[in-house]
N, C-alpha and C positions, 0 to 999 in steps of 0.2 A: 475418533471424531477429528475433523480436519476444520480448518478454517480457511477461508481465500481472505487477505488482507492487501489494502491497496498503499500499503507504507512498507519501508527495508526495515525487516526486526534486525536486532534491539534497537535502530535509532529512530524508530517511527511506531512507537506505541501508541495505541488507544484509539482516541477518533479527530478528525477532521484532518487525518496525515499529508492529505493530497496536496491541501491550499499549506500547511505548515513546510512540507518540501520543496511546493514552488515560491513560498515567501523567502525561504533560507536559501533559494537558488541550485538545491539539489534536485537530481533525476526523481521521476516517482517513480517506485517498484513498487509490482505486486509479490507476494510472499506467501506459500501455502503451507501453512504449518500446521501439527499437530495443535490442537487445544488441552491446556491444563489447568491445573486448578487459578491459575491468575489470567489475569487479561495480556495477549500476544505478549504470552512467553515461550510458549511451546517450543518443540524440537521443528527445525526450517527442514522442509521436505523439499523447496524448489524455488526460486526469484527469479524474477526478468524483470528488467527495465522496460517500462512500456511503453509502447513510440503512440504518444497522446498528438491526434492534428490540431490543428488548429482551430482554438474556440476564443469566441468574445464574452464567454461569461464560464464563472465556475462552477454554475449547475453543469452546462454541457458537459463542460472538462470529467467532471465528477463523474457524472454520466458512462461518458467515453472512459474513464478511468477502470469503472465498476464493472462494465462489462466487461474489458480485458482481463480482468482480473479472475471473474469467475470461467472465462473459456481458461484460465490455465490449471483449475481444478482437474479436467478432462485426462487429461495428458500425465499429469502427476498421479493421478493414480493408477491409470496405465504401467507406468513408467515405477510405480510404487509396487504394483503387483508382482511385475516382472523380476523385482530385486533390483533393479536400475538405481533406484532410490533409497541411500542412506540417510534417516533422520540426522541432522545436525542440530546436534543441541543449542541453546543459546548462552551467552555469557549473564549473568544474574545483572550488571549494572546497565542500563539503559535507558532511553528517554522516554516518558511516557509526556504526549502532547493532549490540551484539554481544548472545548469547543472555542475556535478562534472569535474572541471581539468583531463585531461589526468594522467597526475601525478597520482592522487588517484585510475582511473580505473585500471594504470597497474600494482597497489602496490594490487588492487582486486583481479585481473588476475592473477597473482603471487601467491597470495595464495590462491586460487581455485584452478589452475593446479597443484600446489603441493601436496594438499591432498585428 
């Protein structure tokens, strides 16, 4: 079983990775990794850096995020089948991010709709 994640594992566990990598000024990757018994830990089948346009809010962004993310399942397994694709395990210590405070979405919002 596979998963499509729109955070870089190990340093973008769990949920709301998107607004957590654009608050800390990192690129958002999407990530399609196997699933195991914990939450994105699995072994990394495939990342890309996703070239997110430009949005005034972070539902879009999300949006535009999630769908990239799942057109990269397509290709990975493709690419998985073929033998293309070595599982790369992950390192056990990583960061696991939890649902961002209001606070932080509207300081997001804020500068999203500004530029």
């Amino acid at each position: 079983i596979i998963n499509a994640h729109a955070g870089k594992l190990p340093y973008y566990r769990n949920m709301n990775v998107v607004e957590w990598a654009l608050l800390n000024g990192d690129k958002v990757t999407g990530t399609v990794h196997l699933i195991d018994n914990n939450i994105d830990t699995g072994a990394i089948l495939y990342e890309e850096v996703l070239n997110l346009k430009k949005h005034n809010n972070l539902v879009s962004l999300r949006e535009d995020a999630f769908d990239q993310v799942i057109q990269l399942v397509g290709k990975t397994i493709i690419n998985f089948d073929k033998g293309v694709i070595v599982p790369t395990s992950q390192p056990a210590e990583g960061k696991k991010w939890y649902v961002m405070h209001q606070y932080f979405r509207d300081k997001l919002n804020s500068k999203l709709s500004s530029t």
